[in-house]
C-alpha positions in Angstrom: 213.9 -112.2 -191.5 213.0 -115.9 -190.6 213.6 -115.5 -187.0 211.1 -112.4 -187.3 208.3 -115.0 -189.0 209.2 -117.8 -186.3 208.3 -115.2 -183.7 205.0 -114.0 -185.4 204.3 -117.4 -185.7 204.9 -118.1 -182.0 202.8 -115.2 -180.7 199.8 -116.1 -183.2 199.7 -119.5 -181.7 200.0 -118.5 -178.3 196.6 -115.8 -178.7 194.9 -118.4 -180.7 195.3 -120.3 -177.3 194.9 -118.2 -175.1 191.3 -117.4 -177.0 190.2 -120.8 -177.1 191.2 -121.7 -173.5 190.2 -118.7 -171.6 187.7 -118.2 -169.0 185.2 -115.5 -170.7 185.0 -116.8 -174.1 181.7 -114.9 -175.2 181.4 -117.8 -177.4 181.0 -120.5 -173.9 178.7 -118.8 -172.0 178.7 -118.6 -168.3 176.1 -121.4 -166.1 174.5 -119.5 -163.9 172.8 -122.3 -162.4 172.9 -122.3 -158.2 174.7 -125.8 -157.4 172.5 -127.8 -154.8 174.7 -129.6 -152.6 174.0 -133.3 -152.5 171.8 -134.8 -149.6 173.9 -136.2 -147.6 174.1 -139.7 -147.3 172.0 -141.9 -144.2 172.4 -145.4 -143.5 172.3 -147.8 -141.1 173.9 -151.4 -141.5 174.3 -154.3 -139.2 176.6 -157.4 -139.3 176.2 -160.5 -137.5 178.7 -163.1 -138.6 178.1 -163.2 -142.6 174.6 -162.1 -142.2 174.4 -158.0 -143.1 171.3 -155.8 -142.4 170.2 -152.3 -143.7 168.1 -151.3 -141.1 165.4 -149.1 -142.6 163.3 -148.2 -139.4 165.4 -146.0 -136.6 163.9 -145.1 -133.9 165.2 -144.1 -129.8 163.2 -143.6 -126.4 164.9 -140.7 -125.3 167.1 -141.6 -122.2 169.2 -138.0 -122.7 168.3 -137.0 -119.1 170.4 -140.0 -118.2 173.1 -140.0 -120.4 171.6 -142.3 -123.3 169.2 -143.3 -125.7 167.0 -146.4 -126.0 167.8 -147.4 -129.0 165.5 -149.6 -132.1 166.7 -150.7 -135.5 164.4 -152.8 -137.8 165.0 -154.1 -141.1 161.5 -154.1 -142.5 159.2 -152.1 -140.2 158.3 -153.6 -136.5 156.5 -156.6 -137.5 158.4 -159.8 -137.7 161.5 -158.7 -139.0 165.4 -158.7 -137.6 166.0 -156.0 -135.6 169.0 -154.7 -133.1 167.8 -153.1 -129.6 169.6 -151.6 -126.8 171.3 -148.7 -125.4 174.0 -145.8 -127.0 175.2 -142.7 -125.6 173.6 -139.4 -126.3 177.1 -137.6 -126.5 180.3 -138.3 -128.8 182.5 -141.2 -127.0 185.2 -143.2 -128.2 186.2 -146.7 -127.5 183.4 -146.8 -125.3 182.1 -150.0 -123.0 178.9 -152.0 -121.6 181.4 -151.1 -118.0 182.2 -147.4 -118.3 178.6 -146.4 -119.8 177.3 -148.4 -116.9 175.1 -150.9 -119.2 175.3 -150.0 -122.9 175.1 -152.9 -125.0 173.4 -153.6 -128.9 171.6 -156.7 -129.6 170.7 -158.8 -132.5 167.3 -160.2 -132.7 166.0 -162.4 -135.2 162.3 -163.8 -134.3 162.9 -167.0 -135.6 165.7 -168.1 -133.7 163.7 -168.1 -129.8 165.0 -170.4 -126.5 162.6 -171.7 -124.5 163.3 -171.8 -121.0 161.2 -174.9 -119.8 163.5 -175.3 -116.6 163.1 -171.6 -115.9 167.4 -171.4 -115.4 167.4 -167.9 -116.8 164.7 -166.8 -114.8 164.4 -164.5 -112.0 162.0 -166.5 -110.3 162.4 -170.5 -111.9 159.4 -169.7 -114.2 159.5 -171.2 -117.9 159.7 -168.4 -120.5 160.7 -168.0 -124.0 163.1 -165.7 -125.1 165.3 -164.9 -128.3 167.4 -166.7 -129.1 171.1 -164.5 -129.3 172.7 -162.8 -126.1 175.3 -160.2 -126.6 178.5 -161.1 -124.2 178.3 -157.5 -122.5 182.5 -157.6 -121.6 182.8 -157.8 -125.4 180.9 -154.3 -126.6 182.3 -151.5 -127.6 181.1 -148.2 -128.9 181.6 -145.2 -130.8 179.6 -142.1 -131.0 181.4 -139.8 -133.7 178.3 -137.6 -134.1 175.2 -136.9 -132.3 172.6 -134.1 -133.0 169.6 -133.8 -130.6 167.5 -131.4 -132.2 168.3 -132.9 -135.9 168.2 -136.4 -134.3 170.6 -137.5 -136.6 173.8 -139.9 -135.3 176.9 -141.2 -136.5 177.9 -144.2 -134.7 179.6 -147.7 -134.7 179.9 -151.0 -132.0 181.8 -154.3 -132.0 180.2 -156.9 -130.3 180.7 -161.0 -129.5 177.4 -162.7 -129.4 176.9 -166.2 -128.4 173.4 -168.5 -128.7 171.2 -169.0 -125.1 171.3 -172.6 -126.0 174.5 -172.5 -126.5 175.3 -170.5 -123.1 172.5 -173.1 -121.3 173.8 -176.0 -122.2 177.3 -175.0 -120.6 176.2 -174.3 -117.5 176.8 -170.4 -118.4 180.6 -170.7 -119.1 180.6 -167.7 -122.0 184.0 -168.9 -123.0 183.0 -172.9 -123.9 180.3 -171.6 -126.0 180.9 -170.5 -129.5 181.4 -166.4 -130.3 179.9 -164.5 -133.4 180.9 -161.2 -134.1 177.8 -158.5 -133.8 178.9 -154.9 -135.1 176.8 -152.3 -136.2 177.6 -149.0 -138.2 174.9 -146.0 -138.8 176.6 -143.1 -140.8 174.3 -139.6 -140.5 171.1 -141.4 -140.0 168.0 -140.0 -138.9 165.9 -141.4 -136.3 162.3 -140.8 -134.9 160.9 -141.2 -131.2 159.7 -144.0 -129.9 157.1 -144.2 -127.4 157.8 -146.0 -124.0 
């Protein structure tokens, strides 16, 4: 007779959980709310030694006929703020360089670090000129392009970069190696960009 109560007991229990844990308790309710699936996330960040930039402002000239885009990234708008410039790929590349792209390189700007040229040695034509102040060694870049979409204009990409001061470069008679190396690298995850006019 006990074991016949023990088992009543056990199956009781067991209901009583199955009620409370179920699915379609009428007591729960069902959400019928459509789930909106989250934006997805954009950014765009630069690093130049221990200095790191979110670059707010993307925008491209569109070099796709030729393999590339013409690329701007400003920190606060256009006017007077730190910016990258240069040149990506306008298709998915790995381990990419400023050799096999035929010229891709990024740059870091910063409009308060200039070089004036008063001897004219960087010059074409031995004019004076003023110019800023960082220069990308080109040997040192390498891209990524994990994700490109021309009609969204959205890109996921990254670089690694060394960059070394004009001054710097100037002073030792352009020997890249006796001047001193920062490391430039760049990351833009899903970020949207406008065009630019030439």
């Amino acid at each position: 007779m006990k074991n016949i109560f023990k088992f009543l007991g056990i199956a009781v229990l067991a209901c009583g959980m199955m009620v409370s844990c179920g699915k379609d308790n009428p007591e729960e309710g069902t959400d019928t709310t459509p789930v909106t699936p989250p934006a997805p996330q954009r950014s765009f960040t630069v690093t130049y030694g221990s200095t790191n930039l979110d670059i707010t402002s993307f925008q491209a000239i569109d070099k796709t006929d030729e393999g590339y885009l013409t690329v701007y990234g400003y920190e606060n708008g256009e006017q007077n703020s730190r910016f990258v410039q240069g040149f990506l790929e306008s298709t998915v590349v790995a381990n990419a360089t400023y050799e096999s792209t035929g010229g891709d390189v990024m740059n870091y700007r910063d409009p308060s670090v200039t070089y004036y040229d008063a001897d004219g040695v960087l010059s074409r034509d031995g004019s004076a000129a003023t110019y800023y102040g960082h220069y990308t060694i080109p040997a040192t870049f390498i891209e990524n392009v994990t994700a490109i979409d021309l009609n969204a204009l959205t890109m996921s990409a990254n670089w690694t970069a060394k960059v070394i001061l004009l001054a710097d470069y100037v002073a030792n008679q352009g020997n890249m190696d006796a001047c001193a190396q920062t490391d430039f690298s760049g990351n833009i995850n899903n970020m949207t960009w406008v065009w630019k006019q030439q």
